[in-house]
C-alpha positions in Angstrom: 0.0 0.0 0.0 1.3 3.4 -0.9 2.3 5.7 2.1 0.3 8.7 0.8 -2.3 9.7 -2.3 -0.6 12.6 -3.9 -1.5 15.7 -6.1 1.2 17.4 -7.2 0.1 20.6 -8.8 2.4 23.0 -10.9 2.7 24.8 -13.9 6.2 23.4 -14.9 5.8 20.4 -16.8 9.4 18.7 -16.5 9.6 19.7 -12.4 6.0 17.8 -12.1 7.2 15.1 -14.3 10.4 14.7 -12.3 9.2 14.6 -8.8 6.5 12.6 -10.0 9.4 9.9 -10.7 11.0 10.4 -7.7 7.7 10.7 -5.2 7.0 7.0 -7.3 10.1 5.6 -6.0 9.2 6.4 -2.7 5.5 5.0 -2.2 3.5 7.8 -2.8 0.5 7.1 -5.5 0.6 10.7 -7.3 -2.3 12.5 -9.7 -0.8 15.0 -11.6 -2.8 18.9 -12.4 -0.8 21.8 -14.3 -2.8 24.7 -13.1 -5.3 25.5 -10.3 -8.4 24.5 -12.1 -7.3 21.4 -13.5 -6.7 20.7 -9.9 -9.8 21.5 -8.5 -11.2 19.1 -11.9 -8.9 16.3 -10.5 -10.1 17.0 -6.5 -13.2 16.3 -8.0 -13.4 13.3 -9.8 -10.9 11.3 -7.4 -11.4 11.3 -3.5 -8.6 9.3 -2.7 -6.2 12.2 -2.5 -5.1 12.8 0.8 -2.1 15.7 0.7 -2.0 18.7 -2.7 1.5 19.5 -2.9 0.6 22.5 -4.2 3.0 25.4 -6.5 2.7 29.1 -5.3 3.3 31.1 -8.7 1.1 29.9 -11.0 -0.5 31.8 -14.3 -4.2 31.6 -14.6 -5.3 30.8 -11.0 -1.9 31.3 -8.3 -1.0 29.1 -5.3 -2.4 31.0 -2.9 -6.1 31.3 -4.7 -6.6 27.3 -5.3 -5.5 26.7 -2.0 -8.9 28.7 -0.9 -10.9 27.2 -3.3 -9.5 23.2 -2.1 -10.1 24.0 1.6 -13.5 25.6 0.4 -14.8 22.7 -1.3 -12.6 20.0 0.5 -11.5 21.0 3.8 -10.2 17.8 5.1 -7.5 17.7 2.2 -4.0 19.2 3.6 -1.7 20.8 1.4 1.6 21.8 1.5 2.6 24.6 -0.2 5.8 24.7 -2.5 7.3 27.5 -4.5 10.7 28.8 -5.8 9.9 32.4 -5.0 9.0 32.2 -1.1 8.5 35.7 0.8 7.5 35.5 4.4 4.6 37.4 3.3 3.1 34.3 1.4 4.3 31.9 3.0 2.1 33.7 5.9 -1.0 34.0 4.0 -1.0 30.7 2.9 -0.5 29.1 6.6 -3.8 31.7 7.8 -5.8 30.0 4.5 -4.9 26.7 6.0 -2.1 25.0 4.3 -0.3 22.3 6.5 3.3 23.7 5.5 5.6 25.4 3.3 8.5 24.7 1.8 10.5 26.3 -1.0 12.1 24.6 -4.1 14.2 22.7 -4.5 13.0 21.1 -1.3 15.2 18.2 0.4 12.7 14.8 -0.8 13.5 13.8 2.8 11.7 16.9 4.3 9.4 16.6 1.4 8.3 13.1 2.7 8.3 13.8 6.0 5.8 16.4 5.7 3.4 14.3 3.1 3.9 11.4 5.3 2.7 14.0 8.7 0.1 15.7 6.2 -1.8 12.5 5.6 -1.8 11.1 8.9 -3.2 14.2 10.2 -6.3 13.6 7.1 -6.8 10.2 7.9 -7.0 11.4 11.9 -9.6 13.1 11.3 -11.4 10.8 9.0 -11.5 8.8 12.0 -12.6 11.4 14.2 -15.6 12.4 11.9 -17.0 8.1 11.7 -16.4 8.0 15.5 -18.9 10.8 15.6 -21.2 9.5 13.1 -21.0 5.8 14.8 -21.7 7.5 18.5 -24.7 9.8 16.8 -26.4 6.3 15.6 -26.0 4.4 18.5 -27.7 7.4 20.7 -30.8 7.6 18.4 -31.8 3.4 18.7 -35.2 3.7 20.9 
């Protein structure tokens, strides 16, 4: 079984197609998306994702923008934001719209893991937490 489900969203084909190789080697299923909206397309149609590793400067729709729109529509999905042109300003703003972390390219694969690897346990934690709930609201309503 694959430590993580992946999305790895960027604008830079050879970067994506690269760490996609790499992240492969390493047990990580990964969907690929080269903008924003194709992202949110992909979020859609596959709910196995667990962790967006997600690029800040994008054209079209940036970084910071489809992180909004993925907790928006899919809150429990963690991303990790990653981006070649970090300011503490962005890296900021995209910690108070609720990214998990934020790392700046070319980021060590070890840290990289490590984070995906944190980012999805934290998902699946409150997976659990949200069935618990569920389970505990049926059992209270048998007569």
């Amino acid at each position: 079984m694959a430590i993580a489900n992946v999305l790895l969203v960027d604008d830079e084909v050879p970067f994506v197609e690269a760490m996609t190789r790499r992240l492969n080697k390493r047990d990580l299923n990964i969907a690929k998306a080269f903008s924003g909206p194709k992202a949110l397309e992909v979020l859609a149609e596959d709910n196995s994702i667990e962790v967006v590793v997600l690029d800040v400067k994008m054209p079209e729709m940036d970084g910071i923008e489809t992180l909004a729109k993925i907790k928006n529509q899919f809150p429990l999905l963690e991303v990790i934001m990653l981006t070649g042109h970090a300011t503490v300003e962005t890296g900021i703003e995209g910690m108070k719209k609720g990214a998990f972390d934020y790392l700046m390219k070319p980021c060590d694969m070890d840290i990289l893991m490590e984070k995906v690897t944190e980012a999805a346990a934290k998902k699946r934690r409150h997976e659990e937490k949200i069935v618990e709930a569920r389970m505990k609201e049926i059992a209270t309503r048998r007569p």
